[in-house]
C-alpha positions as CSV (number, residue, x, y, z in Angstrom):
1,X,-8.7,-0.3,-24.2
2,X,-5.3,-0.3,-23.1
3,X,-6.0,2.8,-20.3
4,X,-8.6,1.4,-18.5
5,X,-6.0,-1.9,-17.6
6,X,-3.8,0.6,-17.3
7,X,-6.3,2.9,-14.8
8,X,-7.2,-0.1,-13.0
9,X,-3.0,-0.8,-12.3
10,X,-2.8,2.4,-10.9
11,X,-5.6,2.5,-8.7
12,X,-4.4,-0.8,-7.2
13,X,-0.9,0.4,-6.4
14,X,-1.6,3.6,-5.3
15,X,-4.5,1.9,-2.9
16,X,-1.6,-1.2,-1.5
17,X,1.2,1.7,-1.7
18,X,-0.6,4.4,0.5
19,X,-2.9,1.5,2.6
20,X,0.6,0.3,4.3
21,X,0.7,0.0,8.0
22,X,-2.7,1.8,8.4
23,X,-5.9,-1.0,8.9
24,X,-8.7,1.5,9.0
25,X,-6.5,2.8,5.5
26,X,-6.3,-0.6,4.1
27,X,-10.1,-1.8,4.7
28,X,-11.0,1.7,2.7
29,X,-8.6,0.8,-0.2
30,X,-10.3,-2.7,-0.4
31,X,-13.8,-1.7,-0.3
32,X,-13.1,1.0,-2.6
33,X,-11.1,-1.4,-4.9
34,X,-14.0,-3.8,-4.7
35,X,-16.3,-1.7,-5.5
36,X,-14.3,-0.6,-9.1
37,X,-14.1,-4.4,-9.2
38,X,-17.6,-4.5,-9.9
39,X,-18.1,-1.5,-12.0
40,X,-16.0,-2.9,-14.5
41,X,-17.4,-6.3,-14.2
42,X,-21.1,-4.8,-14.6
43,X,-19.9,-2.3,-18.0
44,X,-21.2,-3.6,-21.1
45,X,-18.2,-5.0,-23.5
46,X,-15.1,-6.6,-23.1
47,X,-13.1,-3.7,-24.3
48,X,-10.6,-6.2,-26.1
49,X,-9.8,-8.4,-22.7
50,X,-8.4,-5.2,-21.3
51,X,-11.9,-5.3,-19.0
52,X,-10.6,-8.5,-17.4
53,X,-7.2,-7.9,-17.3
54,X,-8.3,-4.8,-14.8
55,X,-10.3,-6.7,-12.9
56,X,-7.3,-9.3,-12.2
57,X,-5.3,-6.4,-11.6
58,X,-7.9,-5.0,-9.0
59,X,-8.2,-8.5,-7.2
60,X,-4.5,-8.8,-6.8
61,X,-4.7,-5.5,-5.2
62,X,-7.2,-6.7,-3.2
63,X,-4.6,-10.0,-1.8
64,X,-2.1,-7.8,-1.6
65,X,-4.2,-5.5,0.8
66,X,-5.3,-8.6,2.6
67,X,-1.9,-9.8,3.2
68,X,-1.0,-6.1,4.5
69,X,-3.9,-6.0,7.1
70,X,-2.7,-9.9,8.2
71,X,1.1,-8.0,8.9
72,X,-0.2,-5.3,10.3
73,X,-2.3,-7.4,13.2
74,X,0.6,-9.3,13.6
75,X,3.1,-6.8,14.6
76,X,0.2,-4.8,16.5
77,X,0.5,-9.0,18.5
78,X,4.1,-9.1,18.7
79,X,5.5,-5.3,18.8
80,X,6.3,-4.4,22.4
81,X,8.3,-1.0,23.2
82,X,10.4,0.0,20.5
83,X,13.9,0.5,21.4
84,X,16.0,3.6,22.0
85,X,18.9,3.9,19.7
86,X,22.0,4.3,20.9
87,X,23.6,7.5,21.2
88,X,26.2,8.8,18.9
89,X,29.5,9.4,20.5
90,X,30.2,12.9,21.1
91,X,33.3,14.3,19.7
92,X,36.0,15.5,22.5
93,X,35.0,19.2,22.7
94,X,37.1,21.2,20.2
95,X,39.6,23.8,20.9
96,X,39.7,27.0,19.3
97,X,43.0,29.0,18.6
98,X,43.5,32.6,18.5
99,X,44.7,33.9,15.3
């Protein structure tokens, strides 16, 4: 069945795609991922290869989370105080004639 690859695809970007820059965010979206992961594996059937091709999906989800939480503790390491931005030049005050 085409729609359950096609579920399992959307469950795994919208898990990596709303998990970003959160860790306590991004260990939900893996356990929860994980835990679809084994639904699948456990149904009965092999729903034309469309079973496994969701479950590959799922796990690459699951590296991709991985390799999010890895950049998130590695900027929480190396991130000091952000920087201000510079200010925007102010135009010269304008005049305003009389009509």
């Amino acid at each position: 069945m085409k729609s359950l690859a096609y579920a399992a695809f959307v469950v795994a970007v919208a898990a990596v795609g709303t998990a970003r820059g959160d860790s306590a965010a991004i260990g939900t979206a893996q356990q929860k991922l994980v835990d679809a992961r084994e639904t699948l594996k456990s149904a009965k059937g092999t729903f034309g290869g469309h079973q496994q091709n969701a479950v590959n999906l799922i796990n690459r989800a699951i590296e991709e989370l991985q390799a999010a939480q890895r950049e998130d503790l590695q900027g929480k390491r190396t991130a000091g105080p952000r920087p201000t931005p510079p200010r925007r030049p102010q135009p010269d005050r304008i005049q305003k004639y009389g009509h």
